[in-house]
N, C-alpha and C positions, 0 to 999 in steps of 0.2 A: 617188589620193586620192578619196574617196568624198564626194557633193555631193548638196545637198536645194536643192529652192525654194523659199521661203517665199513666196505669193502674198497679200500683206495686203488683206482688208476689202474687193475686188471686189462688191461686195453692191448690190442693184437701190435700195435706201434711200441708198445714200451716194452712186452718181453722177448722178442724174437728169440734166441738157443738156448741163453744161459736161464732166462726164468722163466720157460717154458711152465715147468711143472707146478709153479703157483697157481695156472688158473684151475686145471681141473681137480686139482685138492679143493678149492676156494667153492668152486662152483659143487664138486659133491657135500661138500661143508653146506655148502645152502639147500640145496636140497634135501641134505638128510634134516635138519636143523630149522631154517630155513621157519619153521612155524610158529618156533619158541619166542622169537624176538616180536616186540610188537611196533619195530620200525627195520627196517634196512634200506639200507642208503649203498649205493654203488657210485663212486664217482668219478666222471670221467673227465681230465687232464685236456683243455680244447687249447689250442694253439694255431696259427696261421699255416701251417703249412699242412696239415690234415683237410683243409678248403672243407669241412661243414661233415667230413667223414665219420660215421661212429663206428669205434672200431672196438668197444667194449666186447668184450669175450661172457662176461657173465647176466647169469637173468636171475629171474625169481616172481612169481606173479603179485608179492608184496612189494617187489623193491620199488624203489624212485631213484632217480639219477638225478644226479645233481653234476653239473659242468661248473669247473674251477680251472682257473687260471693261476692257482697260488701254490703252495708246498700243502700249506692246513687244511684240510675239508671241513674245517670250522668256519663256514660260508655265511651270508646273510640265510641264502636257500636250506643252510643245513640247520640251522639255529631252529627256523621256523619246524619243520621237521619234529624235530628233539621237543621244543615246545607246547606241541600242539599234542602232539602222544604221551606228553607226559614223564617223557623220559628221564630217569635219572643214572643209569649203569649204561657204559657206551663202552661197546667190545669193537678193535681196531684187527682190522687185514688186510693185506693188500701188496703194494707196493709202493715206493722204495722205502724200505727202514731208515735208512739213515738221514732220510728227508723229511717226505709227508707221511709216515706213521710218526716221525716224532716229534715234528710240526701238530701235528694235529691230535695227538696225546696232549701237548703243553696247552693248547689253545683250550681242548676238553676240560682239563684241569684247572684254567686259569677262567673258567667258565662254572663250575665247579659240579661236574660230574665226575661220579666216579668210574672209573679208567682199567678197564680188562686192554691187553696185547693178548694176539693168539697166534702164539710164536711161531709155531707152525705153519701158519697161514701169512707169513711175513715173506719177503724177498727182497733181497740189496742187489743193486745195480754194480753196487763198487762189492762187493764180496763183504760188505760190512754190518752185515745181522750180530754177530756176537758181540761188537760191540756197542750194537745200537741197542741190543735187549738189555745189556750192564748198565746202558743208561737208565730205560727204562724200566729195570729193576731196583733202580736207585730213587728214580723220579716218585714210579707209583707201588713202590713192595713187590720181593720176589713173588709174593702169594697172588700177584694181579697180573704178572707175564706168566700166563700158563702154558705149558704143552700142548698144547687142544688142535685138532684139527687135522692132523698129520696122518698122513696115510699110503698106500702105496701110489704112486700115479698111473702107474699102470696096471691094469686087472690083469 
């Protein structure tokens, strides 16, 4: 089965203190990783007052970025993506839980791929992970929000 990442809205504007430590879990998660997928997608959140700035934090020399204005990184740009690689298992990271990781779980899902979270690689703005994983442990099976990715932030 052929598998992409979706790494949401990592971007230096959206974590300043409290979700600091998302991105460089996120970014050694792609690196170590990083090979096995045969799509990654990082997407980056573009708004008016960023004036054309990319403030994304993370790389990968497979990824593509994909700019969205919406909560779901289920894009016209993302579709093609997914389509064209064949994709059918689509692993979600990023930020914010309680938005566009679960925007973009439902839209995955109502698309009909199947739906990995990598809870560890998740971050909420409001402090609201646990219960945004209840959801979607609900949504797509405990067995699909896995533990994966977590690690120390600091060596």
């Amino acid at each position: 089965m052929k598998k992409a990442i979706i790494c949401l809205d990592v971007q230096e504007d959206f974590l300043r203190n409290t979700l600091d430590y998302v991105a460089p879990l996120c970014q050694r998660f792609l690196n170590r990783h990083g090979d096995e997928y045969d799509a990654i997608i990082l997407t980056r959140w573009v708004y008016e007052e960023l004036q054309g700035q990319n403030t994304l934090l993370l790389s990968h020399p497979k990824a593509v970025v994909v700019e969205k204005s919406t909560y779901s990184a289920y894009t016209e740009d993302t579709r093609k993506v997914l389509e064209e690689r064949g994709i059918e298992e689509v692993h979600i990271a990023g930020v914010d839980a309680e938005l566009a990781v679960l925007a973009t779980m439902f839209s995955l899902l109502d698309a009909g791929y199947h739906v990995k979270i990598l809870e560890r690689l998740v971050a909420s703005y409001h402090g609201r992970n646990w219960e945004s994983m209840m959801i979607a442990r609900h949504a797509v099976g405990p067995e699909n929000v896995i533990p994966l990715g977590g690690d120390r932030v600091y060596a």
